[in-house]
N, C-alpha and C positions, 0 to 999 in steps of 0.2 A: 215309558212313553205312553201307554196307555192308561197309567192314572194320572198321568198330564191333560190328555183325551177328554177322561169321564170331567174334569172341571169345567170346560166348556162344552157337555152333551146334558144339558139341558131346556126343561120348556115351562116357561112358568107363565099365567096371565093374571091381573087384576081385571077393572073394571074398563079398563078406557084401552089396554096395552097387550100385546103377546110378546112375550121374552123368549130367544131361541139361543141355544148356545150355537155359538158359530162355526164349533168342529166338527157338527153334527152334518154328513152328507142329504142333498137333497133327497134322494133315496132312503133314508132313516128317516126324514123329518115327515113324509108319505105316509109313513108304521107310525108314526106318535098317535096315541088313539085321542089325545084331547086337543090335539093341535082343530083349529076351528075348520071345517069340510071348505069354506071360502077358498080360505087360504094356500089348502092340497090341490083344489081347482085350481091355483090361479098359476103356482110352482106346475101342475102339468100341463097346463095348458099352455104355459109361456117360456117358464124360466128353463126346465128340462126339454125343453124344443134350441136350445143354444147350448145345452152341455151336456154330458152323462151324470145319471142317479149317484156316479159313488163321488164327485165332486163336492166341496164344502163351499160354504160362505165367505170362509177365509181369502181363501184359495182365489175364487172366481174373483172378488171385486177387484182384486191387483192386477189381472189381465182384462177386466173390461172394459171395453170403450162406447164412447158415449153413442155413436151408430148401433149399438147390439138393442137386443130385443129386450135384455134382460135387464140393462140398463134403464130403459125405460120403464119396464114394468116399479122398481125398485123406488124412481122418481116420482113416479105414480102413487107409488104408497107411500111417498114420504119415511122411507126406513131411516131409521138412524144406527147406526156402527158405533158399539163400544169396543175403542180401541187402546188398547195400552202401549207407553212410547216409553224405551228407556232413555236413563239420563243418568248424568253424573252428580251425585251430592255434593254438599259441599264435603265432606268427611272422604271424596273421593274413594265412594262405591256406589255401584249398578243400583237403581231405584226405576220404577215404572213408575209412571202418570196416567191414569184414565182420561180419556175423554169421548165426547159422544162424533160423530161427526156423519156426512149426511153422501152421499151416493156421488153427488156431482162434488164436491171436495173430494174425496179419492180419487175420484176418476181422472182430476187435472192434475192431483199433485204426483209430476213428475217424481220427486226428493222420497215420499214414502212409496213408489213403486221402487225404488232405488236399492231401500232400506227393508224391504217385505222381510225379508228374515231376521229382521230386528225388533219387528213391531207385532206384537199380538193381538189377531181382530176377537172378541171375548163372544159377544152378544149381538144380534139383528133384533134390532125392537122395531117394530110396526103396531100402528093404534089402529084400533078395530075400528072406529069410522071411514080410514082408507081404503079396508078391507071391502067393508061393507058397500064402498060408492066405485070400485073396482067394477068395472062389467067383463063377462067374458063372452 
């Protein structure tokens, strides 16, 4: 289980983007020393004001609703969810599909709150121009 974990406990950024892995608790992602200082303000100020430090990405977006705080911060930054959906091939075996999808899509679909233990949330990507025009 936990070198399942370390696959999505990472943080990576280019020039435009910050890449987080999604297993990573909001409380870890606080210690990431390169994670951008915006960012750790914006998680303390808002998002850990609606849930506890040892909480995940994963975790939280399948119980949020669109009234929460953290909801909106999330729409605010434009986050995208990389999520993975399994499927049946044609050869009739389990295969995942990536896809990217955005705060307010989770949030309403019923069918993947349904399915949460089927579906793996990978990555929260936020582009540092949201970050950046975020006020706190």
């Amino acid at each position: 289980m936990e070198a399942e974990n370390r696959d999505f406990k990472y943080f990576m950024q280019d020039v435009s983007k910050v890449y987080i892995g999604a297993r990573y608790s909001y409380g870890e992602m606080m210690e990431l020393e390169h994670l951008p200082f915006k960012l750790k303000a914006i998680l303390s100020h808002y998002i850990l004001k609606d849930v506890s430090g040892d909480t995940t990405p994963e975790n939280h977006i399948f119980y949020m609703r669109d009234t929460d705080l953290s909801y909106m911060v999330y729409k605010q930054l434009k986050a995208g969810f990389k999520m993975s959906f399994p499927f049946l091939n044609k050869k009739g075996t389990w295969q995942y599909k990536s896809e990217y999808h955005t705060i307010e899509e989770i949030v309403h679909n019923e069918t993947w709150k349904a399915q949460m233990d089927t579906i793996v949330v990978e990555e929260v990507v936020i582009t540092k121009l949201q970050i950046m025009m975020m006020s706190l």
